[in-house]
C-alpha positions as CSV (number, residue, x, y, z in Angstrom):
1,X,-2.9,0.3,5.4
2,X,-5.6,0.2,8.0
3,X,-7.2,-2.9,8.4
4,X,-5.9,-6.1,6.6
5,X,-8.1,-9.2,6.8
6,X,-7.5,-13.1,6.8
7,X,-10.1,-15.3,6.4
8,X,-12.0,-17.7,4.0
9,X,-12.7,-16.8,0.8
10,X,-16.3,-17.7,0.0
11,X,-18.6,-17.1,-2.8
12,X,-22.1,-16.8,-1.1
13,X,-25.0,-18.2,-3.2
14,X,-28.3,-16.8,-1.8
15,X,-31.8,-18.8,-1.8
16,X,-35.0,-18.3,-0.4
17,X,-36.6,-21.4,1.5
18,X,-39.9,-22.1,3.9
19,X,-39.1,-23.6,7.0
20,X,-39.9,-27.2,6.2
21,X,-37.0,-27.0,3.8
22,X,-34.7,-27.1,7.0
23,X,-36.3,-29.6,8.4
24,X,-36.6,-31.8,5.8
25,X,-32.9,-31.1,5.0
26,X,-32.4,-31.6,8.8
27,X,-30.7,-28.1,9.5
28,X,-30.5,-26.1,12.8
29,X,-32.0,-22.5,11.6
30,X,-29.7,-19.5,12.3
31,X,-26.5,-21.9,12.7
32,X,-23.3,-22.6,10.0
33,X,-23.0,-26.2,9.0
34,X,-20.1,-27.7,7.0
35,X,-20.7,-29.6,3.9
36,X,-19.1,-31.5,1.6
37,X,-19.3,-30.6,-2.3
38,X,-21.8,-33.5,-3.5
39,X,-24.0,-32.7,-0.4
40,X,-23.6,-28.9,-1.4
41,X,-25.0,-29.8,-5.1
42,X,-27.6,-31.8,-3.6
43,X,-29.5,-28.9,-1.5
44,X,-28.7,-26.6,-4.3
45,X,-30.5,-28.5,-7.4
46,X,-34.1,-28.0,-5.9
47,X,-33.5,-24.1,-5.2
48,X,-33.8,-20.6,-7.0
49,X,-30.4,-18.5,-6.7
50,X,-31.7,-15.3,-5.2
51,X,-27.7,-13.8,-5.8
52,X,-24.0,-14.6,-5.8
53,X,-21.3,-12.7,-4.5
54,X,-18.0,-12.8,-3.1
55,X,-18.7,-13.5,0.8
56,X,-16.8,-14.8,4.0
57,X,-17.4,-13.0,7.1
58,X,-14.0,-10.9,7.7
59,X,-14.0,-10.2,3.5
60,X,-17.3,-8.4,4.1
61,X,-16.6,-6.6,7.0
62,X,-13.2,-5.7,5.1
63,X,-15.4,-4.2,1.9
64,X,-17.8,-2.4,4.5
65,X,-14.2,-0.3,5.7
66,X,-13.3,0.1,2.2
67,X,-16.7,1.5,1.1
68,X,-16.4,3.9,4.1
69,X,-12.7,5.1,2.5
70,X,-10.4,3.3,4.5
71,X,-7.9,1.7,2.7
72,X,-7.4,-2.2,3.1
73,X,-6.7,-5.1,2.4
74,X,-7.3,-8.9,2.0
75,X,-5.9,-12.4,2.2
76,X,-8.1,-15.4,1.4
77,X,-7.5,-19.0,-0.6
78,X,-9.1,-19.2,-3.8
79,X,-8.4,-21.6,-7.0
80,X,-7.9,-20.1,-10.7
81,X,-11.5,-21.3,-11.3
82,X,-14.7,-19.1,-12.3
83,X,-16.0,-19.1,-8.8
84,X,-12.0,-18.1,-7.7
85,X,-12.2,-15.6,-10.7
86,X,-15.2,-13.7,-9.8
87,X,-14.6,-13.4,-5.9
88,X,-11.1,-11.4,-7.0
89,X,-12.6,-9.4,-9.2
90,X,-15.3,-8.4,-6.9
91,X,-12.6,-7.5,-4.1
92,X,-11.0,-5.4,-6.5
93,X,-14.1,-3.4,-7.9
94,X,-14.4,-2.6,-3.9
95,X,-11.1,-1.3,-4.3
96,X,-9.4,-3.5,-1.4
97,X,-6.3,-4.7,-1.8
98,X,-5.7,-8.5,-2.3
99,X,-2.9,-9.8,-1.1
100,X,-3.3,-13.3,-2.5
101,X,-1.7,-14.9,-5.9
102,X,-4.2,-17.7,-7.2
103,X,-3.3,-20.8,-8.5
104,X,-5.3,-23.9,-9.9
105,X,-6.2,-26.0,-6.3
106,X,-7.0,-29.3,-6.0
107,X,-9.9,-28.0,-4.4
108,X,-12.0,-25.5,-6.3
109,X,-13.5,-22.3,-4.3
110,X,-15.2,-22.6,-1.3
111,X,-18.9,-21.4,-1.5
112,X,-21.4,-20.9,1.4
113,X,-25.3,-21.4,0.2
114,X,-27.3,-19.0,2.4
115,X,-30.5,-20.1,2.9
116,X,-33.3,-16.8,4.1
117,X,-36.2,-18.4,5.7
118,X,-39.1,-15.9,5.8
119,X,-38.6,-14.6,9.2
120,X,-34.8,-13.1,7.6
121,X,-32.9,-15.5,9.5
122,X,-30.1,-17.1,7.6
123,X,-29.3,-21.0,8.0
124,X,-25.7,-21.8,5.8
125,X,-24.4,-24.5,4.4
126,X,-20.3,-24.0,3.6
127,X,-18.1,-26.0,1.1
128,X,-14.7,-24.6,2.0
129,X,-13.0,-25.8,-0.7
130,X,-9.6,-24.6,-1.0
131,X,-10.0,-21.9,1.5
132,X,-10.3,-24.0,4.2
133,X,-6.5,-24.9,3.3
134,X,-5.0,-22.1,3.8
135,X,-1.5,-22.1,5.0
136,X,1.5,-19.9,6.4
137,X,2.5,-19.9,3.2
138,X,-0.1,-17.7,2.0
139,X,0.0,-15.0,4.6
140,X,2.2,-12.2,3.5
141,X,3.9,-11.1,6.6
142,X,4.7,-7.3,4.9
143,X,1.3,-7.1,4.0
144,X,0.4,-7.8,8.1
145,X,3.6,-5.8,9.1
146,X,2.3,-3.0,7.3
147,X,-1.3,-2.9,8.8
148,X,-2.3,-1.5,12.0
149,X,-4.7,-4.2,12.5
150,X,-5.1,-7.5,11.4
151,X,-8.8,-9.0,11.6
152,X,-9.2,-12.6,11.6
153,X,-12.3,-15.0,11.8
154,X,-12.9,-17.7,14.0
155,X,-14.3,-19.6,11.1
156,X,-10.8,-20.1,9.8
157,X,-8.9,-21.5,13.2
158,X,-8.7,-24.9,12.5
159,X,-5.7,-27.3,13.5
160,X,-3.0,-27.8,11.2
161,X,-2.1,-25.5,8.3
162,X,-5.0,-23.0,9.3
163,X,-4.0,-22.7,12.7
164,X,-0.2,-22.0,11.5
165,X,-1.6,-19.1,8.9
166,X,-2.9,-17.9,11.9
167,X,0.1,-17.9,14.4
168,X,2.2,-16.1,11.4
169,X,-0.5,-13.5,11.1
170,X,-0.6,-13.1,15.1
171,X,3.3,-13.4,15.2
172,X,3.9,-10.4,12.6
173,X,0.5,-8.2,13.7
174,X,0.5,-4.6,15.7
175,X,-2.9,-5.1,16.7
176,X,-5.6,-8.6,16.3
177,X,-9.1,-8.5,16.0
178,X,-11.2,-11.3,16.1
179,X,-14.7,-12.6,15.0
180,X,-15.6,-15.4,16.9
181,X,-17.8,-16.2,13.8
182,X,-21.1,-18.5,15.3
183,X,-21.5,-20.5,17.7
184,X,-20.9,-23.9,16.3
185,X,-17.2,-22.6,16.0
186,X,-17.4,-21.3,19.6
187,X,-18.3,-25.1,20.6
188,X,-15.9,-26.7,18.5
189,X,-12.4,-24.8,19.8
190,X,-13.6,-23.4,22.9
191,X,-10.5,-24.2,24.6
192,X,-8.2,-22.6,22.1
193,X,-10.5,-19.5,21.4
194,X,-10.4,-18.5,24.9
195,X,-6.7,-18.9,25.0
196,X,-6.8,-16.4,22.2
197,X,-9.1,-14.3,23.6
198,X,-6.8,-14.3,27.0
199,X,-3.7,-13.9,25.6
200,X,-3.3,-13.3,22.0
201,X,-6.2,-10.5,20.8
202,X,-6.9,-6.7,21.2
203,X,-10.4,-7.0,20.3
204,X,-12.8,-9.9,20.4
205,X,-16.0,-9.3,18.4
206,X,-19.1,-11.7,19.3
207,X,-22.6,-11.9,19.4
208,X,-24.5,-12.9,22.7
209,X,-25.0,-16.7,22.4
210,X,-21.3,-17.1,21.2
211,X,-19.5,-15.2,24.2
212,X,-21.8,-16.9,26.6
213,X,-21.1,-20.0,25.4
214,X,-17.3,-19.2,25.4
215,X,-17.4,-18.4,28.8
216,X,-19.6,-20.7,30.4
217,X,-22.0,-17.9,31.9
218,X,-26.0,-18.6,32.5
219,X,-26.5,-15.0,32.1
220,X,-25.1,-11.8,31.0
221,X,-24.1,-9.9,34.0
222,X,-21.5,-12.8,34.2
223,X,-20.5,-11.9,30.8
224,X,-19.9,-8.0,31.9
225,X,-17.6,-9.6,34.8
226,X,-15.3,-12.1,32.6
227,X,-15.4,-8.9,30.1
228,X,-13.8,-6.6,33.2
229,X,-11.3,-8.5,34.4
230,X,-9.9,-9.7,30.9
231,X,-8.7,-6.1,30.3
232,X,-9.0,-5.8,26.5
233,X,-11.3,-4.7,24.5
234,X,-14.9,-7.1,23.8
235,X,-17.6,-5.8,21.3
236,X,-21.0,-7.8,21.7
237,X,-24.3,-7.5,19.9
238,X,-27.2,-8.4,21.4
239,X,-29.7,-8.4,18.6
240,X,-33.1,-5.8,19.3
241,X,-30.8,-5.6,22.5
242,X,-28.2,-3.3,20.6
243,X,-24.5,-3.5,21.5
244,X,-21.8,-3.2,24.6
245,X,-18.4,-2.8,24.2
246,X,-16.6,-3.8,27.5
247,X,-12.6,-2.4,28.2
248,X,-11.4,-2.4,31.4
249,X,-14.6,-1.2,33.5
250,X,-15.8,1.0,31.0
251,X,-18.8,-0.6,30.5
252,X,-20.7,1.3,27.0
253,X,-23.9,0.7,25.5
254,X,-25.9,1.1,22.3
255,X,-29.1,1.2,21.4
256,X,-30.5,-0.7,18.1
257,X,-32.3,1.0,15.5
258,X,-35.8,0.8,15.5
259,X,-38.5,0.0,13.1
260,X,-36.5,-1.3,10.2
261,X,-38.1,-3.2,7.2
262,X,-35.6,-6.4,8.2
263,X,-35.5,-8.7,5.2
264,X,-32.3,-10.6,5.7
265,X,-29.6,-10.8,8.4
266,X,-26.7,-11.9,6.5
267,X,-23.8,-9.8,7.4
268,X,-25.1,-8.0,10.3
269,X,-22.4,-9.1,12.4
270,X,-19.9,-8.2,9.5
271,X,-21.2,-4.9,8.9
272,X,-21.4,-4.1,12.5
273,X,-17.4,-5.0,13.0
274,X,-16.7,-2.9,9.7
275,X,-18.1,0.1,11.4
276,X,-16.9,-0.5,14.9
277,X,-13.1,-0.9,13.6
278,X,-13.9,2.7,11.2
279,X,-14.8,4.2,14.3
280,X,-11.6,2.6,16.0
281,X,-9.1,3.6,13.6
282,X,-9.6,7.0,13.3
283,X,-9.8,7.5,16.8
284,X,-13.4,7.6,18.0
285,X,-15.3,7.3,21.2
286,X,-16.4,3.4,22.0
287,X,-19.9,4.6,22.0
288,X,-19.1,6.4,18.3
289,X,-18.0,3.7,17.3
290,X,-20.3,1.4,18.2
291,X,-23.1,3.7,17.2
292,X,-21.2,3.6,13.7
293,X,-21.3,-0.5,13.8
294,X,-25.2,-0.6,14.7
295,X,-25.6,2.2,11.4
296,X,-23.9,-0.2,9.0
297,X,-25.6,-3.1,10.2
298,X,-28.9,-1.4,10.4
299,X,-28.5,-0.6,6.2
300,X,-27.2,-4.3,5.6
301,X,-30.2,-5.8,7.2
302,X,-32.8,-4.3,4.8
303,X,-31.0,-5.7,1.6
304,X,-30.2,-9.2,0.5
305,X,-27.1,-10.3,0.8
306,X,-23.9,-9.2,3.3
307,X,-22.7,-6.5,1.1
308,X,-23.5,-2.5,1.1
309,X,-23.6,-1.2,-2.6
């Protein structure tokens, strides 16, 4: 297997809203914000369900690799529910593997509600449900053993049984990836995520606001310099700015596309990884491969939702 993923399993239910629907509901646009289930209900009721499928950030990037013939896999917490029944099925019609064995919860699935204001910036609003608990216990170390990278998400480091899933995975990996996921996460473990980034991962993937906060820089020539002397290998997008991938002193650079009908962002990060780590795995040049990231994130931009079809 190529790439196996760990992170939350989410089912991502996608509505349209104006602006004053954040406000009133006293959301920060563009940013993730944890919710329990009755406040979850409660913005949901007055809205129109655009879509529902199976998200999380590293399961989307994992189905962007499959879809490009690479052969993975998945691990992610659901409950026998219909939510839990519905995001294995749609893993499996994208022909990854799923290395996960469900069981009724406690908690039921977790579900993200994705709210697309009409500038195509997505605000969310997770319920993580069961997959928020997910423990060493559900990692399969042979399924990790038998990857050549394993690709977490920051979204799923979390003390206690998360952040022991996590270890295991790291413990029994040839290669880690991470997502540092958005910059409430960056905020809320910044100490232990650049410990990881330091010491435990090959490749940290990150957009601009997240690695500058992560690093304390004001701008992001600073970036470039903690980039260079860490040695491994950092992937950043940068919006209309396009992408750098930073290794040593091999500093590379893409471009973004141009004049795309943009009509929702969910997933360009994910898509972006998923082509990155094709390029990566079968050996191409950083600039390939990020050239490769910014063409899967350019297609998922002009869709709705985080998934090619």
């Amino acid at each position: 297997m190529k790439v196996l993923g760990i992170g939350n399993a989410i089912v991502d239910v996608i509505c349209k809203v104006d602006d004053s629907f954040l406000a009133n509901n006293k959301l920060t646009k563009s940013t993730m914000k944890l919710v329990n289930e009755v406040e979850f209900k409660k913005l949901l009721s007055n809205l129109k369900i655009e879509e529902t499928i199976s998200g999380g950030s590293v399961a989307n990037s994992i189905v962007g690799l499959s879809q490009l013939g690479s052969k993975v896999g998945f691990i992610g917490k659901i409950s026998e529910d219909n939510l839990g029944n519905k995001y294995e099925e749609g893993l499996k019609r994208e022909k990854v593997n799923y290395f996960y064995s469900k069981k009724k919860e406690k908690l039921p699935t977790g579900t993200c509600l994705i709210l697309i204001t009409p500038d195509s910036e997505r605000t969310m609003c997770t319920f993580l449900g069961t997959a928020g608990k997910i423990n060493e216990n559900d990692v399969d170390a042979n399924a990790v053993k038998n990857s050549e990278i394993t690709f977490l998400e920051g979204y799923l480091w979390d003390e206690g049984e998360p952040k022991k899933a996590f270890e295991k995975a790291m413990k029994n990996s040839k290669k880690v990836a991470m997502s540092l996921s958005d910059q409430f996460c960056v905020d809320r473990h910044k100490i232990h995520f650049l410990n990881l980034v330091k010491n435990k991962l090959d490749i940290t993937f990150a957009n601009e606001q997240e690695i500058l906060s992560l690093t304390n820089s004001k701008n992001f020539e600073e970036v470039v310099t903690f980039g260079k002397q860490l040695g491994k290998l950092i992937v950043i997008t940068r919006g209309e700015k396009g992408s750098v991938a930073i290794q040593k002193n091999e500093i590379i650079e893409c471009k973004a596309k141009k004049n795309l009908k943009i009509v929702d962002l969910t997933g360009a990060g994910d898509l972006f990884a998923a082509g990155f780590l094709y390029g990566y795995i079968n050996n191409l040049s950083l600039k390939n491969s990020l050239e490769k990231g910014t063409e899967m994130s350019s297609k998922v931009i002009q869709k709705i939702g985080a998934r090619l079809d």
